[in-house]
C-alpha positions as CSV (number, residue, x, y, z in Angstrom):
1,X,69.2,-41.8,-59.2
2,X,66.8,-39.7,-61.8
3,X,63.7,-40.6,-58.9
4,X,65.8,-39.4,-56.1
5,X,67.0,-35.9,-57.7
6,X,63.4,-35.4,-58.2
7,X,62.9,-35.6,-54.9
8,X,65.2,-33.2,-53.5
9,X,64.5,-31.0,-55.9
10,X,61.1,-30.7,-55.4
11,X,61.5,-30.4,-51.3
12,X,64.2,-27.6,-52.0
13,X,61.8,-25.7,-54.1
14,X,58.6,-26.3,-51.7
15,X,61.0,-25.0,-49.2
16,X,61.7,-21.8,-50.6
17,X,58.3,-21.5,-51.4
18,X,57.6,-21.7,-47.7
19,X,60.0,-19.1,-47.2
20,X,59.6,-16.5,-49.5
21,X,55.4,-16.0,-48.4
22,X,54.7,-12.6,-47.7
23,X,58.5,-11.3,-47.8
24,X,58.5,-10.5,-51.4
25,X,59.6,-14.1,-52.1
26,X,63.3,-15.1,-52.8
27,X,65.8,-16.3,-50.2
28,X,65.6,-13.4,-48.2
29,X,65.9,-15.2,-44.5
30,X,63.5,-14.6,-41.9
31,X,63.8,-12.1,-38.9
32,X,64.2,-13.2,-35.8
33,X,61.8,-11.3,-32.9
34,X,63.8,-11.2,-29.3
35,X,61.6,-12.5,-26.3
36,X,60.6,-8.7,-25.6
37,X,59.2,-8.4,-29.1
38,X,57.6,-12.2,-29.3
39,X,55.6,-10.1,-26.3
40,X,54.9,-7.3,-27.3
41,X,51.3,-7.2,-29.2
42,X,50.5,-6.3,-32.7
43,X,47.4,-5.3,-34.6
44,X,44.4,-4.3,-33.2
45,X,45.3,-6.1,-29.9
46,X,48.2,-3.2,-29.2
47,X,45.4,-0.9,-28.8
48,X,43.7,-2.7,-26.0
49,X,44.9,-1.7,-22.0
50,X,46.5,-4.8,-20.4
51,X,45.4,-3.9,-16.6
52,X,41.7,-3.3,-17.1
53,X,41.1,-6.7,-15.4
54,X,43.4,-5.7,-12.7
55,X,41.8,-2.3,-12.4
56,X,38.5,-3.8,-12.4
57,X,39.5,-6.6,-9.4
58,X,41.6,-3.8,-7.4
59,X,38.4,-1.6,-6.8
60,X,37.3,-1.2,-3.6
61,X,33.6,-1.6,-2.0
62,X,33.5,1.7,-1.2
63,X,33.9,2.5,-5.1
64,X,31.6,0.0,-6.3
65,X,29.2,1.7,-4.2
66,X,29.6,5.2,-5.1
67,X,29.7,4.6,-8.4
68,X,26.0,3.0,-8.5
69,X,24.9,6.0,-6.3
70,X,25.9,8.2,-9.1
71,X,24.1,6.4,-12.1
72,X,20.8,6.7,-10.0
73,X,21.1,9.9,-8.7
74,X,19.7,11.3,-11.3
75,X,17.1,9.1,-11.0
76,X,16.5,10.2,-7.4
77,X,16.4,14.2,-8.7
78,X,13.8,12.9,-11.2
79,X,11.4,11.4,-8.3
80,X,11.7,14.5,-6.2
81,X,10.3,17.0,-8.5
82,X,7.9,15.2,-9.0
83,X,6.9,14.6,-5.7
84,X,6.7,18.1,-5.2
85,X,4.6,17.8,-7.9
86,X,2.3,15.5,-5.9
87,X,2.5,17.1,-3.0
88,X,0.9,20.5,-4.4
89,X,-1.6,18.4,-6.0
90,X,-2.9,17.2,-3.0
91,X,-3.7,20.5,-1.8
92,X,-6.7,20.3,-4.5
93,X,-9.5,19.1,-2.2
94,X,-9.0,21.5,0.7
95,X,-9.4,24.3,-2.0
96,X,-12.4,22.3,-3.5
97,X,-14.4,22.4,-0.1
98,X,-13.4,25.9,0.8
99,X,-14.7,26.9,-2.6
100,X,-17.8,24.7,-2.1
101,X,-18.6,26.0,1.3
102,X,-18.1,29.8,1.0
103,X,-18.6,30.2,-2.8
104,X,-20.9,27.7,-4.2
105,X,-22.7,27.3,-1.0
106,X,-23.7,31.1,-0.6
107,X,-24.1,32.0,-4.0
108,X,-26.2,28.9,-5.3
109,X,-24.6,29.0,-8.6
110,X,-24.5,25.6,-10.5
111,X,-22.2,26.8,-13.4
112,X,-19.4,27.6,-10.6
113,X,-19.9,24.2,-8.9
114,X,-19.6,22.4,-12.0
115,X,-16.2,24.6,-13.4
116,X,-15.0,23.6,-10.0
117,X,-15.4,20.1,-10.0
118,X,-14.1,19.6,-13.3
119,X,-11.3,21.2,-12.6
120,X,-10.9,19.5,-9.3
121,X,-11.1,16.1,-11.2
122,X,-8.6,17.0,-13.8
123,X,-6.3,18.1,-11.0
124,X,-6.8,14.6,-9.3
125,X,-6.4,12.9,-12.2
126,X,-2.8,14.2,-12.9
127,X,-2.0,13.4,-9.3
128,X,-3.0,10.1,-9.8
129,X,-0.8,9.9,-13.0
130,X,2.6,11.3,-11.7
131,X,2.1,8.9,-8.2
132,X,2.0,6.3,-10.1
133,X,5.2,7.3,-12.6
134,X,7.1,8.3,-9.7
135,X,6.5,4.7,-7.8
136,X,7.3,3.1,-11.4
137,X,10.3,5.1,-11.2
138,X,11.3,4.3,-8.0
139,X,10.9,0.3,-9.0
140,X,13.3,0.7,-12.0
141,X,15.9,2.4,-10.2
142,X,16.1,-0.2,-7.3
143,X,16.5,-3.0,-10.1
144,X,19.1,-1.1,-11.8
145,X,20.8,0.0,-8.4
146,X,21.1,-4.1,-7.9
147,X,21.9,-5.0,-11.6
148,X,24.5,-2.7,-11.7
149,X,26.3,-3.7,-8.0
150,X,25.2,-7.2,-7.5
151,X,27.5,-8.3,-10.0
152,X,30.5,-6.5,-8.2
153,X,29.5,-7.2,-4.9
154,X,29.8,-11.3,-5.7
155,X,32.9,-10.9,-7.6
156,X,34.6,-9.1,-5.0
157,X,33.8,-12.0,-2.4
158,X,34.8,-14.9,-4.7
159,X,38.3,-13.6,-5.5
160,X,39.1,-14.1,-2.3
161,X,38.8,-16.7,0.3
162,X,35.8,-19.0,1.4
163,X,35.0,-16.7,4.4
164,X,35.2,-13.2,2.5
165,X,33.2,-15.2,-0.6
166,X,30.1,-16.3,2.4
167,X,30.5,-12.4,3.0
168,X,29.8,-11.8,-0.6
169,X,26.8,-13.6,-0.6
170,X,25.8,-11.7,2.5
171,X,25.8,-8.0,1.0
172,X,23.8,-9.4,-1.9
173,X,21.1,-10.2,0.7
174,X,22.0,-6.7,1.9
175,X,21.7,-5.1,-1.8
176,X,18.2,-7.3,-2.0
177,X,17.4,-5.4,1.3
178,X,18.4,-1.8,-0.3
179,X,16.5,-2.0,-3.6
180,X,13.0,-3.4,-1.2
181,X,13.8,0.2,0.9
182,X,14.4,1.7,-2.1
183,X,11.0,0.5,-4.1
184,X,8.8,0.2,-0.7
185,X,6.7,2.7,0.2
186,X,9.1,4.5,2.8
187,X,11.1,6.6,0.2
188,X,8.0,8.2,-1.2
189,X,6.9,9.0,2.9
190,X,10.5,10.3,3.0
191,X,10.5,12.6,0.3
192,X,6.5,13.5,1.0
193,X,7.9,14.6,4.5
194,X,10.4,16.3,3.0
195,X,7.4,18.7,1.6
196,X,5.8,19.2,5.4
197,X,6.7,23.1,5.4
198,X,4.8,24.1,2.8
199,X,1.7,22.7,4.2
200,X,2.7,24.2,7.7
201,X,2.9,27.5,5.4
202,X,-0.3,27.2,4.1
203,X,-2.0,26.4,7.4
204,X,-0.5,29.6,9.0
205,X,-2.1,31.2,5.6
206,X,-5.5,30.4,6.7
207,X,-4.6,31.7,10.4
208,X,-1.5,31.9,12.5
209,X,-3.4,30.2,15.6
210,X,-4.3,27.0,13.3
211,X,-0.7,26.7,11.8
212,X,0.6,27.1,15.6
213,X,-1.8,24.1,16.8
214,X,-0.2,21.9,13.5
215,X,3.2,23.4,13.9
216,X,3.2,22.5,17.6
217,X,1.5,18.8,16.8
218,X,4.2,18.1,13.7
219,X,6.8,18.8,16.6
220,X,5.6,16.0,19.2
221,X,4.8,13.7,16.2
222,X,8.6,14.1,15.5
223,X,9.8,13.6,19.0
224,X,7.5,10.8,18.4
225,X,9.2,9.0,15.5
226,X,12.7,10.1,16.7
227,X,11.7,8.1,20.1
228,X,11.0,5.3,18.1
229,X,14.0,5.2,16.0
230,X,16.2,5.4,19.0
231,X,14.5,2.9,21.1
232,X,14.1,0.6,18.3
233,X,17.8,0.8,16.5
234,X,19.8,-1.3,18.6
235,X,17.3,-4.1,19.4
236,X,16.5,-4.4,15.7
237,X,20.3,-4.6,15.1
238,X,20.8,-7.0,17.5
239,X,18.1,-9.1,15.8
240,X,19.4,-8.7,12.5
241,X,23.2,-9.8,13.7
242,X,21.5,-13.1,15.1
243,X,19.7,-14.1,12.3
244,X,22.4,-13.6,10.3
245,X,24.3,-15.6,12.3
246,X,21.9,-18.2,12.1
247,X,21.6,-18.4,8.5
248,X,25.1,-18.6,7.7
249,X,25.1,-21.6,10.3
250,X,22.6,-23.0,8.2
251,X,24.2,-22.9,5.0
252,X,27.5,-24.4,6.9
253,X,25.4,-27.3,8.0
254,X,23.8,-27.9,4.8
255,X,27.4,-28.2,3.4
256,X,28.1,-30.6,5.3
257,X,25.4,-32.1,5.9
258,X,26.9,-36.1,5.4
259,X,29.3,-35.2,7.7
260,X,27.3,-34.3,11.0
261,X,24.5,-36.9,9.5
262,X,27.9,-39.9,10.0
263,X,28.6,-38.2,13.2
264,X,25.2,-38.3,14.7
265,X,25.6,-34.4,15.2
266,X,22.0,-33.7,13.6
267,X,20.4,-32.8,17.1
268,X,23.2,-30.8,18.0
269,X,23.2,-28.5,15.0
270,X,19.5,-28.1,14.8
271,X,20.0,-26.9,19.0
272,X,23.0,-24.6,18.1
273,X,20.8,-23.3,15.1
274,X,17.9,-22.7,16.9
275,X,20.1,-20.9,20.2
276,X,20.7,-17.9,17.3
277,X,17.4,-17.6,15.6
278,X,15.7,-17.2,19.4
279,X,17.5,-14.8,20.2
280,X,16.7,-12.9,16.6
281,X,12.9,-13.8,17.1
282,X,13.5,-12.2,20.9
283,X,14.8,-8.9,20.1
284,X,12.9,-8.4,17.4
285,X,9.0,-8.9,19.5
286,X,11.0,-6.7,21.7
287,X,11.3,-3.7,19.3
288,X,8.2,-4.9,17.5
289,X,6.8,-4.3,21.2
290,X,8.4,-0.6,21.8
291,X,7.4,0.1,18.2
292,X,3.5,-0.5,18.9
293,X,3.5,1.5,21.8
294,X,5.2,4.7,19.9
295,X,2.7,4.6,17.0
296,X,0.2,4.2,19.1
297,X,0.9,7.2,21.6
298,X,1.5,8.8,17.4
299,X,-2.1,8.5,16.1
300,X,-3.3,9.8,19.9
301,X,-1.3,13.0,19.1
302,X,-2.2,12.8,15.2
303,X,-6.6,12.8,16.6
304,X,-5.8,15.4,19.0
305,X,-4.2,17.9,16.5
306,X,-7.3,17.0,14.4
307,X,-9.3,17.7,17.4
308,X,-7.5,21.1,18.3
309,X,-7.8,22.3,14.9
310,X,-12.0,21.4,14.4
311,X,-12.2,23.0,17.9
312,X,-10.3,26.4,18.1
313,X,-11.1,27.0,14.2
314,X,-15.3,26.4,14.9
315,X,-14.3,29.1,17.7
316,X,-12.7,31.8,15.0
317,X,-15.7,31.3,12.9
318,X,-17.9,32.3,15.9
319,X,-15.6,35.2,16.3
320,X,-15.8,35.9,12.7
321,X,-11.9,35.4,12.1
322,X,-12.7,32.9,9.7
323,X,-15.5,31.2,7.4
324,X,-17.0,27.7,7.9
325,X,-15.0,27.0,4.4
326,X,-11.2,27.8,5.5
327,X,-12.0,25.9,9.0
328,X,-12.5,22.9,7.0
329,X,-9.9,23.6,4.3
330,X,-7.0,23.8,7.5
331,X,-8.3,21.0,9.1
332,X,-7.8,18.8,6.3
333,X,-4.4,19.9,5.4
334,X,-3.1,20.0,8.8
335,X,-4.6,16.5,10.1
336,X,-5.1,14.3,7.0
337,X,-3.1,16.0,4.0
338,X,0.4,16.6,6.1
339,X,3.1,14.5,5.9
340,X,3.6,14.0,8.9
341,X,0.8,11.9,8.8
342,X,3.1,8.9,9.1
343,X,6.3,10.9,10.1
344,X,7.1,7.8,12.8
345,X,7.3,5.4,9.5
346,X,10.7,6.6,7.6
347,X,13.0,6.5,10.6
348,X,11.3,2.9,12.0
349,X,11.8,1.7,8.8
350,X,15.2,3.0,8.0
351,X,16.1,1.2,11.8
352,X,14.8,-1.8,10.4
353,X,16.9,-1.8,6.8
């Protein structure tokens, strides 16, 4: 009996012991929590909001979107000024030949020519420097613009069903699509075009009958390039639809590819494949076709501005309305130095993306 009443004493006191941690010890019985407090957190965990995931799965597309836009727009403001930037830069060798031809060239001084040159070089060289930071920034903010959405896009496909996830992994090809637009050389022709009146100004500087021959020729280079755009849109549309089409048709047979392999369906598939992706190839030779044909009838207008301006300007010098110097100093900025150089290229491209 003496073994036994060592045993229940020892279990009553390990008991109590059990009971009394962190309560001040004793008896003192423990407090029961109600379902709403068992619940409730405590500690640091109170602190933390218990709908971010459902505020984070309940946003829209739309949002997703316009929240990227907004972290790179600053980004976007950055690249502009500095191709302004660029853009006056390249003004630097039309006022190095009209300074050689009607400075150095008449008064035979070598100390000018060389003060000019450097100067000229040192010019180039910055222009050189800020092209390149603004294409570097242009690359950084098309791989942030996807980092930042791609992420989204996919998780706002997979949380719902197998048709809107494929639709997930279709705006990621379009997001891939976006940051190639937004690194490719058609943003820096869009915001170099952006800059075309100031070289229209400084044409009409030089005389008002040159900057009416470049104003008139930037105005049928735009009809031009808006020609293109709308005889190009639709087709190119069209084309993009089908091989979309196509692809996802291809991923579905690849899934089941055992399946139409068992059912002898192989030919059948590769036929209903192929249907799509002709039609894709077809419209897009078609716009392909109309595009040539526009940028063609482009650079005709592009040589006969050049023309007009060599032309007419050799005919103010003979009238003594201008110098050998500013006829060659206009004809470079309005045929070779404008933007609207390739002014067909940003809406052809933008039809394409």
């Amino acid at each position: 009996m003496s073994v036994l009443d060592d045993v229940r004493k020892f279990c009553v006191s390990a008991v109590r012991r059990q009971d009394g941690k962190g309560g001040g010890g004793g008896d003192k019985p423990r407090r029961k929590r109600t379902p709403a407090a068992r619940c409730k957190p405590e500690g640091p965990r109170a602190a933390r909001p218990a709908t971010y995931r459902v505020r984070k799965a309940s946003r829209s597309l739309q949002d997703i979107l316009l929240e990227g836009l907004q972290i790179c727009k600053q980004g976007m403001w950055t690249v502009g000024v500095f191709s302004i930037a660029v853009n006056l830069l390249m003004l630097t060798l039309p006022i190095y030949l009209f300074q050689i031809t009607d400075r150095v060239l008449a008064s035979g001084s070598i100390d000018t020519l060389i003060m000019l040159t450097i100067i000229a070089v040192g010019a180039l060289g910055v222009l050189a420097l800020l092209n390149v930071t603004r294409r570097v920034l242009l690359t950084r903010i098309g791989m942030r613009f996807e980092t930042l959405l791609g992420g989204s896009l996919l998780g706002t496909g997979l949380r719902g069903s197998s048709g809107e996830a494929m639709q997930g992994i279709q705006r990621l090809q379009d997001l891939n699509q976006v940051r190639g637009f937004i690194t490719g050389p058609v943003m820096l022709n869009i915001f170099d075009a952006a800059m075309a009146p100031m070289y229209f100004i400084a044409v009409f500087l030089i005389h008002p009958h040159l900057g009416t021959i470049v104003l008139g020729g930037g105005m049928l280079l735009l009809v031009a390039a808006v020609a293109n755009q709308k005889l190009t849109v639709d087709i190119l549309n069209q084309a993009n639809a089908y091989s979309v089409k196509a692809y996802m048709q291809a991923q579905a047979h690849a899934r089941n590819a055992q399946v139409i392999r068992a059912m002898g369906m192989s030919r059948d598939s590769v036929r209903l494949w192929g249907a799509d992706n002709a039609q894709s190839l077809k419209a897009q030779a078609s716009a392909s076709d109309r595009n040539v044909y526009l940028s063609g009838i482009s650079q005709f207008l592009r040589l006969v501005m050049q023309i007009g301006l060599l032309g007419w300007g050799a005919y103010l010098v003979l009238d003594s309305q201008l110098t050998g110097g500013m006829m060659i100093a206009a004809s470079i900025i309005g045929s070779v130095r404008g933007p609207w150089r390739r002014s067909s290229l940003p809406l052809t491209a933008g039809a394409v993306s």
